[in-house]
C-alpha positions as CSV (number, residue, x, y, z in Angstrom):
1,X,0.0,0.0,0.0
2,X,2.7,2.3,0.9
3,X,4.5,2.2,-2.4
4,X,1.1,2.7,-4.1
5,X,0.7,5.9,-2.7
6,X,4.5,6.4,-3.4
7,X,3.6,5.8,-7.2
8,X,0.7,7.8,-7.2
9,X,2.4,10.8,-5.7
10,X,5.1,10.5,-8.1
11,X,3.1,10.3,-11.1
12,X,1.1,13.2,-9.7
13,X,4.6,15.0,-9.4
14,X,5.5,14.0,-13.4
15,X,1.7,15.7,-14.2
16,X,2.1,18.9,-12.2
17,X,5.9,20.0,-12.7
18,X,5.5,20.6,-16.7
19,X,2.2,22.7,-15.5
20,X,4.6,24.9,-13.7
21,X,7.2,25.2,-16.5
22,X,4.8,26.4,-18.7
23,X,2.4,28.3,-16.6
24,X,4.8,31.5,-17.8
25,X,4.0,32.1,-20.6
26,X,6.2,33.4,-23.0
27,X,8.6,35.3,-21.2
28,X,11.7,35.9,-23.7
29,X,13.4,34.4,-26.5
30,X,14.0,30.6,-26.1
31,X,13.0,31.0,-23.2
32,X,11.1,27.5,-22.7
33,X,13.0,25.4,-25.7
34,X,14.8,23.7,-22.9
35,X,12.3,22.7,-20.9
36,X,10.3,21.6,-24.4
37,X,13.4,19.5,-24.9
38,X,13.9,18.0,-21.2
39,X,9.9,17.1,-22.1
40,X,10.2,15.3,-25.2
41,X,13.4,13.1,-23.6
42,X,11.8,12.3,-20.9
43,X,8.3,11.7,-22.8
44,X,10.1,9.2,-24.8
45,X,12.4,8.2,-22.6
46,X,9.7,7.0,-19.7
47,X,7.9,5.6,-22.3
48,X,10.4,3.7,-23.3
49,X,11.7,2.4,-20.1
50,X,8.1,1.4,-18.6
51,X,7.0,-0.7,-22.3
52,X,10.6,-2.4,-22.2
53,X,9.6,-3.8,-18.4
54,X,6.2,-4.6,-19.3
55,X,7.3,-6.0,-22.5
56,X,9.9,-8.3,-20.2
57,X,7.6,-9.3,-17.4
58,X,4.6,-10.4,-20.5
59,X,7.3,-12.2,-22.2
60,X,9.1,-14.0,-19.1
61,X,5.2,-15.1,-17.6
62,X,3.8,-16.2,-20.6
63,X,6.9,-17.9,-21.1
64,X,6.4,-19.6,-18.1
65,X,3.0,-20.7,-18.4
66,X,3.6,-22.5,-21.3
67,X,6.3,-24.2,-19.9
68,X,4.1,-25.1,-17.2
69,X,1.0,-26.0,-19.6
70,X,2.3,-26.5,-22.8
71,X,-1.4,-27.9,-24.2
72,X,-2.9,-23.9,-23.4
73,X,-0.4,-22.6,-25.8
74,X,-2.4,-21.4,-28.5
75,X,-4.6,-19.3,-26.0
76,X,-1.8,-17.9,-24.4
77,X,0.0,-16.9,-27.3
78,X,-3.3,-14.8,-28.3
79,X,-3.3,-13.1,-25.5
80,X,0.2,-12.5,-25.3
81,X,0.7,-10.8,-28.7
82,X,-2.4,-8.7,-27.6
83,X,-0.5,-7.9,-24.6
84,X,2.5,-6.9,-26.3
85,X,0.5,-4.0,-29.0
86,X,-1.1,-2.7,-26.1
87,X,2.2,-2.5,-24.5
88,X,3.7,-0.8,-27.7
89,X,1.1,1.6,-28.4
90,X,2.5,3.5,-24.9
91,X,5.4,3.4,-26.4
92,X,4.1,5.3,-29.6
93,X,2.2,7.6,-27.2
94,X,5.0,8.7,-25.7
95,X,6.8,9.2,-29.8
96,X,4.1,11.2,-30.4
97,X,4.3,13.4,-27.5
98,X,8.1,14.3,-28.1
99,X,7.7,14.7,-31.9
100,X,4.8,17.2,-30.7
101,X,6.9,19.4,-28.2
102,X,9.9,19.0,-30.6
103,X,7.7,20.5,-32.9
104,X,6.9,23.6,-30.3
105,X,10.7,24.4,-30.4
């Protein structure tokens, strides 16, 4: 429970902090490209980092299961390759997202 309300807080923090980089409002020159740039790596970057661990833990547990029942195969392999686009499309979210505030720059 406790780290559940550590990850909630955290994501909360991830939301809120870009809020307050751009609550400004065009102050000078170039004045928020950084923090656009900061963005899209982490964007990307997080993005990346959570699919590869959910890609790992589908991979190694389906893995698993079939080793365990290797008559449920077929089923499992459905759901697993469902599993895995669903995984990937975060991944794309996150593209899109950093190809967006690249685009701001």
């Amino acid at each position: 429970m406790r780290n559940l309300v550590r990850i909630v807080l955290l994501s909360l923090g991830f939301v809120l902090v870009p809020l307050a980089a751009f609550a400004q409002g065009g102050g000078g020159a170039g004045g928020g490209a950084g923090m656009l740039a900061i963005g899209a790596g982490l964007a990307i970057g997080l993005a990346g980092l959570g699919c590869g661990i959910g890609q790992g833990l589908t991979a190694g547990n389906t893995t698993a299961g079939i080793a365990r029942n290797p008559g449920s195969a077929g089923s499992m392999f459905v759901n697993y390759i469902l599993g895995m686009v669903l995984i990937e499309s975060i991944a794309i979210y996150g593209l899109v997202i950093a190809f967006q505030l690249v685009g701001k720059i």
